[in-house]
N, C-alpha and C positions, 0 to 999 in steps of 0.2 A: 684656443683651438679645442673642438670638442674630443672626447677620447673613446676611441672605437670598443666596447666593449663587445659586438658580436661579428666575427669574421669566417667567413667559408671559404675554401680553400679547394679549386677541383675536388667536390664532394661527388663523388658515383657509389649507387648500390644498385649490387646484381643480385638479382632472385632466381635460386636455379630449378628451371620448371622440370617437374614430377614426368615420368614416360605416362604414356597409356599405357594398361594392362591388356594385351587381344594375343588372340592366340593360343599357346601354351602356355596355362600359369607359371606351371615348375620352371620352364624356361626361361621367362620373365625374371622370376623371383631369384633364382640362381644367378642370373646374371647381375640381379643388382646387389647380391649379397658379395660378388665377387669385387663389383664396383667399391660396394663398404670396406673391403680386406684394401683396398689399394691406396695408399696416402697421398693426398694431390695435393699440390701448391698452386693457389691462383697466382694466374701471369697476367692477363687479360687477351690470350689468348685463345680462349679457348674457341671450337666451335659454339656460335651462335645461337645455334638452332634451338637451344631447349634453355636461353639463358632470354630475361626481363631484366632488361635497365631501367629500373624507375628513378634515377638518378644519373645523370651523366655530367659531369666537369661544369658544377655549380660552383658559382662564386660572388659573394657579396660583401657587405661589409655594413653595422648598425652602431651608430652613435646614440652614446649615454642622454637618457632622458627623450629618444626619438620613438614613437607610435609608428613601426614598419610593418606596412601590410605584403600579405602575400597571396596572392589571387589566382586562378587557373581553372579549369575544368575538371571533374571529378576526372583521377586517374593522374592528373598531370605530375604527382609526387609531393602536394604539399605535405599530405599528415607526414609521409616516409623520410622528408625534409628536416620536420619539426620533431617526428621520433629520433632523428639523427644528434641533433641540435639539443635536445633533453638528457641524452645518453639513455633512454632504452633501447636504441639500438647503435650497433657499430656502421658506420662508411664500408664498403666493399675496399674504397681506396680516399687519400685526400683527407683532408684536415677540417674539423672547425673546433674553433677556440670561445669560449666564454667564460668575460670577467665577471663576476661574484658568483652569488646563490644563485640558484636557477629554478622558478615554481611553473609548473606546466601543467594546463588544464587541456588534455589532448582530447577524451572522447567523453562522452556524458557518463558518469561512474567511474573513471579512470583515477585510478591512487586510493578509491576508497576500499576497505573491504570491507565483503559484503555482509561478512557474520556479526562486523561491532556495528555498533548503534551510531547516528550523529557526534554524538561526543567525543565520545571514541575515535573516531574517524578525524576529529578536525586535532587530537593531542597526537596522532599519529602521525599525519604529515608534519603536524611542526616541531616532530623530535626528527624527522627526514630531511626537514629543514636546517638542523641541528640548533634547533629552539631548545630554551631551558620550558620546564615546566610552569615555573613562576611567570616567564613571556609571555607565554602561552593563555597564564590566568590571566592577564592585565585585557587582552582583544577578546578574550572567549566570547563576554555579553555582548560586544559588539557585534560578532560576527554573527552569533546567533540572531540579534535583530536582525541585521541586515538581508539575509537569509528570508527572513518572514515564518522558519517551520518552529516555532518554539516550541508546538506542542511535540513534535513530531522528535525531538533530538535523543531520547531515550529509544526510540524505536529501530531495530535493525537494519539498515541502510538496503538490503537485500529488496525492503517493501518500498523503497522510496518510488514517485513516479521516475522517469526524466528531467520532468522539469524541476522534481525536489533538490534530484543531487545535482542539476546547475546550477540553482541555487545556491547551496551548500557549499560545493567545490568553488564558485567564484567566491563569494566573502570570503571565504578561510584563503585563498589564493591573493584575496586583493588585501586581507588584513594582517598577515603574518608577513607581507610585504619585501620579497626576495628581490634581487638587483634587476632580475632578468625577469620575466614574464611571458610564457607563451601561452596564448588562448587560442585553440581551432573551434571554431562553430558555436563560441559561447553563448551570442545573442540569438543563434536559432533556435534556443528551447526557452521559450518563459514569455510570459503575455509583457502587452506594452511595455507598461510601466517598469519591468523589471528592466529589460532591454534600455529603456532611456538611464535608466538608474547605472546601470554597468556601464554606459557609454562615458557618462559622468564620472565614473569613479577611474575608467582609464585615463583618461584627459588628466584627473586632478593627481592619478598616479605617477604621471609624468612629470609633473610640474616638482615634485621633488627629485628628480635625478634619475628615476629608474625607466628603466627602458620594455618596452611589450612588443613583443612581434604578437601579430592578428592576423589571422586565417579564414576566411567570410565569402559567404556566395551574395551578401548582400551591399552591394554594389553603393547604395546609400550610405553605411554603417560606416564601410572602408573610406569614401568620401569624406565622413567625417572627421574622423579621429585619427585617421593616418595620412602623416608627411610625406613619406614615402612610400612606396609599393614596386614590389617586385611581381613580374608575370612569370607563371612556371606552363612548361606547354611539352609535353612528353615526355616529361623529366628533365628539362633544357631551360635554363634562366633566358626566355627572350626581350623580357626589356626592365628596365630597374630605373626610376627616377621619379619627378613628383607623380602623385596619388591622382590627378585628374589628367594627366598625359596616358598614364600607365592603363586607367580604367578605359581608356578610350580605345587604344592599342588593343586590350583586351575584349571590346566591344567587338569593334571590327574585324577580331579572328572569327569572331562565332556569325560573323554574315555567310550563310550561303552564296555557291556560286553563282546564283542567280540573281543576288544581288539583294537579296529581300532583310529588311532589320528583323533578329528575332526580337530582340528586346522593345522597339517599337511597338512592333504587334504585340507585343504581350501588356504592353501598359497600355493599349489605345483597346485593347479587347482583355480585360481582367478575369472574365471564363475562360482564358484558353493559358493561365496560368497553372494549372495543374500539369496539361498538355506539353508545356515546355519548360521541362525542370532543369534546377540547378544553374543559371547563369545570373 
């Protein structure tokens, strides 16, 4: 029987949204300083009005060694899902649990800083890893090949393009090799070859035991490499099971009432690809 290493638990996060400033500043401003002197305890009751759920009573469950994709429409909550899920940020309410290390490639430059160099950057995450140094030595050349910037690893990360530090940030993520793996939008920065290259390296990631959840607007990619797939659609888990049912579900949300395929029309007319983003 396989062993669940990632599990969510009614996950919800509330964002509590800022007033408008009209009218009387001093007024404004007094009252929200009066709001800061008052110590609240969330119930989940509060009024509505000025609160964003980008999370509401999520739940799932990821077996060791499985490729879980997570797909939706910009907004629907994944990154807020997978920041959950990495721990930089906390749940509003609700659980999620994950067995081992945990390496998370959330946005392009994310985990590096931007004043050390390449090097630097990749001995940094794998003491966050809680990598020895000597571990660290044995993947370094590797990582750096794979990477492709060798010229570039002395140079301040701050200069890197986008596509450097995806680069970057995936080898060191796929080579210091933590139990858990989350990657959002990895293949959308980096020509072809890189893309086939990482699709390759998640596949062969798995095949030792370790598990990746994937976050992708490319509907191909997720086809690929992922067994499973979850749909997120307002911050609401609406459907969880294989990866070509799930895509399809998810298709069919984004048909207008009219009835019309967007995603047809966008591969049967390749200029109107700009036109209709992100699906």
């Amino acid at each position: 029987m396989s062993n669940t290493v990632v599990s969510a638990e009614n996950l919800a996060k509330v964002y509590r949204l800022g007033p408008t400033i009209s009218g009387d500043l001093r007024e404004t401003l007094t009252d929200q300083i009066k709001r800061l002197g008052r110590r609240r305890t969330y119930t989940g009751k509060r009024d509505g009005s000025n609160e964003h759920w980008a999370l509401r009573d999520v739940g799932f469950e990821v077996v060791e060694g499985e490729v879980f994709g997570i797909i939706g429409r910009n907004g629907a909550g994944k990154s807020t899902l997978l920041k959950i899920l990495s721990r930089v940020s906390p749940p509003t309410r609700g659980h999620a649990r994950m067995v081992g290390r945990v390496g998370a490639l959330l946005e392009v430059g994310t985990g590096f800083h931007p004043e050390l160099n390449g090097r630097e950057n990749t001995y940094l995450n794998g003491a966050i890893l809680g990598m020895t140094r000597r571990e660290i030595d044995r993947v370094y050349d590797s990582i750096v090949e794979y990477a492709g910037i060798q010229e570039f690893m002395e140079m301040p990360v701050k200069r890197y393009s986008s596509g450097m530090r995806v680069r970057l940030g995936f080898a060191i993520a796929a080579h210091l090799r933590p139990e858990i793996l989350i990657l959002d939008e990895v293949l959308a920065v980096g020509d072809v070859e890189f893309q086939r290259k990482s699709s390759r390296t998640i596949l062969d990631y798995t095949r030792g035991g370790h598990t990746v959840l994937f976050v992708s607007h490319n509907m191909e990619a997720v086809r690929t490499i992922c067994s499973r797939t979850l749909v997120l659609d307002k911050g609401q888990v609406t459907f969880v099971g294989p990866t070509d049912q799930a895509i399809e579900y998810y298709q069919e949300s984004l048909r207008p009432a009219d009835g019309t395929n967007l995603l047809k029309v966008r591969r049967d007319n390749p200029s109107l690809t700009p036109l209709i983003a992100n699906v």
